[in-house]
N, C-alpha and C positions, 0 to 999 in steps of 0.2 A: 919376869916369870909370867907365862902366860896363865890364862884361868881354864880351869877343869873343866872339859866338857861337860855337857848336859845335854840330854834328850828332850826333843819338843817333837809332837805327834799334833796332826789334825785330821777329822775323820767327816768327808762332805758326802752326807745323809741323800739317798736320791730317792726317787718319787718309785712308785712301786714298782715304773716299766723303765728304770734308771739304772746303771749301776751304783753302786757303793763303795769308798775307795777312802784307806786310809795311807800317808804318808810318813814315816818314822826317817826325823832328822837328827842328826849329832852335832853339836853346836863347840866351835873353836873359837880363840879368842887367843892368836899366837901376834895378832898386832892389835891394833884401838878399834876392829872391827870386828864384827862376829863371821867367821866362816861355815859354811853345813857342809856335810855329808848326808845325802839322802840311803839311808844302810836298809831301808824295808817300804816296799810297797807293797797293797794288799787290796784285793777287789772282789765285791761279792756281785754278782750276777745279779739282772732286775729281779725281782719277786723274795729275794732270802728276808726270812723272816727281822724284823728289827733285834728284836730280842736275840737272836741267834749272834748279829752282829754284834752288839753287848757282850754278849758271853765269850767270844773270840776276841775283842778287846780287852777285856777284865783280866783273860788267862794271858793275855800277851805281857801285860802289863803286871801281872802279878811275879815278877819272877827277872831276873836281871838279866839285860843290864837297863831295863823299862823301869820298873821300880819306882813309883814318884816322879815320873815324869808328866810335863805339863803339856795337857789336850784340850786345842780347839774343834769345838762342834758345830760345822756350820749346820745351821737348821733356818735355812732359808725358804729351803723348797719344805720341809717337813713340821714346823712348828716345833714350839717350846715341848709338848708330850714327848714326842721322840726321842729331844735332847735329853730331857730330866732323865730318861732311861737311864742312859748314863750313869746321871749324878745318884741315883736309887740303887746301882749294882753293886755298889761298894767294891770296885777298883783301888788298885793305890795312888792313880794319876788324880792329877788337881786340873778339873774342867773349867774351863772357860768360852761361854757358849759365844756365838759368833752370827752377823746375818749380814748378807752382800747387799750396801744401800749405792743407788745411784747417784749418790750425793759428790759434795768434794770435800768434806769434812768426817772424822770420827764423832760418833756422838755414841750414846745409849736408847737401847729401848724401853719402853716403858716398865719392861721385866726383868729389867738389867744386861740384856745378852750384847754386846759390842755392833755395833753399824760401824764396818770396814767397806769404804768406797770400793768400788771394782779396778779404778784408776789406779789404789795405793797396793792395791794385790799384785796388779800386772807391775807396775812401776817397781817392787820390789824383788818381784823375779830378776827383770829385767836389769835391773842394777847389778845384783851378784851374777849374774852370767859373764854381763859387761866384764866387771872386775874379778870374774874369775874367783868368786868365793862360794859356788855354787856347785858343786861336784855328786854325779848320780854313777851312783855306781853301775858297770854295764854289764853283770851277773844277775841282774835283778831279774827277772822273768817280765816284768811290762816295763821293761826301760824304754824301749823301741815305742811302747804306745805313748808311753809319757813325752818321750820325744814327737811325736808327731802333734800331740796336744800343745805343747809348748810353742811350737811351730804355727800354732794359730790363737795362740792366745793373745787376747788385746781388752783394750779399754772400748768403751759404747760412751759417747758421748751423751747424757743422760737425758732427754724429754723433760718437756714441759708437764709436770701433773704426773709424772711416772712415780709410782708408788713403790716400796722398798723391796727389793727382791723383785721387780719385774724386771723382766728379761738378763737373768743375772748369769743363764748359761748359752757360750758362744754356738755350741751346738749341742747335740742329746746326749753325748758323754765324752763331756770334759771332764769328770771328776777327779783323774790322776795329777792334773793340774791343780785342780783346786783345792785338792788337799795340799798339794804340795807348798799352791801358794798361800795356803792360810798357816801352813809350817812356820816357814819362813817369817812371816808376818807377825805369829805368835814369840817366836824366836826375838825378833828385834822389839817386841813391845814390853816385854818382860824385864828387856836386859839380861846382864853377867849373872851367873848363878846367885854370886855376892850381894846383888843389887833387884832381884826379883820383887816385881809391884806384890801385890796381896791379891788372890782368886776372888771376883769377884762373886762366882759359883762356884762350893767346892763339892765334895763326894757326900755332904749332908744337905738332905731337900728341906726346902723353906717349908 
């Protein structure tokens, strides 16, 4: 018998002349592997307030079939303030904050928010494509841009002395990508809905 879907959302924060761009996946598990369905992409134009985004989150998610669904927050380019917004809205999703390190290992930051290589974001797209467990639905209004995103998405072989989060985006707006691939990312780190790790940030600030 397979295991029940679950939803997994990431939302990659951009700098104020950025877009904003969050990714909603549905997660299967009809064999020993997790399969997505990407069912909702969403993109806010540079300049939209933070807070606005927040509140388009919160209402998304307040309400099914989002409902407790678990969200990555890249705040790479934005800082920890940005993300806490989030964790302060009182959402029903369970955040788990996120930053693109040039490394080749996961580690944490000093504030607890996840250091995900760039290498294991692309490498993890790039696996479910491969095998075909990666399905975006083509009604979606930026499927076309995601696709072209995708089409230039890679790994940067990291520098000597590069500092985390530098140079973490391939061009000025990849973010449909990168939500998609910290989806994903969150999706496989989590596990079966059965087997879910514990949030290491949840909807209550420190």
């Amino acid at each position: 018998m397979s295991v029940p879907a679950r939803y997994v959302m990431a939302l990659d924060l951009g700098l104020s002349g950025e877009y904003s761009a969050l990714a909603v996946a549905e997660r299967h598990w009809p064999e020993l592997e997790a399969h997505y369905r990407i069912r909702d992409l969403r993109r806010w134009p540079p300049g939209t307030p933070y807070p606005q985004i927040v509140a388009d989150v919160v209402q998304m998610t307040n309400a099914e079939p989002l409902w407790g669904a678990r969200l990555a927050v890249d705040q790479t380019g934005v800082g920890r303030p940005v993300a806490d917004l989030l964790v302060r809205a009182g959402g029903s999703y369970e955040v788990t904050r996120a930053v693109v390190s040039p490394g080749y290992a996961e580690s944490w930051t000093e504030d607890f928010a996840r250091l995900v290589p760039k290498r294991d974001l692309v490498g993890v797209v790039q696996v479910l494509l491969q095998t075909r467990r990666l399905r975006i639905a083509n009604q979606l209004p930026d499927a076309a841009i995601l696709e072209r995103e995708l089409l230039a998405f890679r790994a940067k072989t990291p520098t000597a002395g590069a500092e985390v989060g530098e140079d973490w985006r391939e061009r000025p707006h990849d973010d449909l990508v990168l939500a998609l691939a910290f989806a994903c990312w969150l999706g496989n780190w989590i596990g079966p809905p059965c087997f879910d790790r514990p949030t290491i940030l949840s909807r209550r600030a420190w």
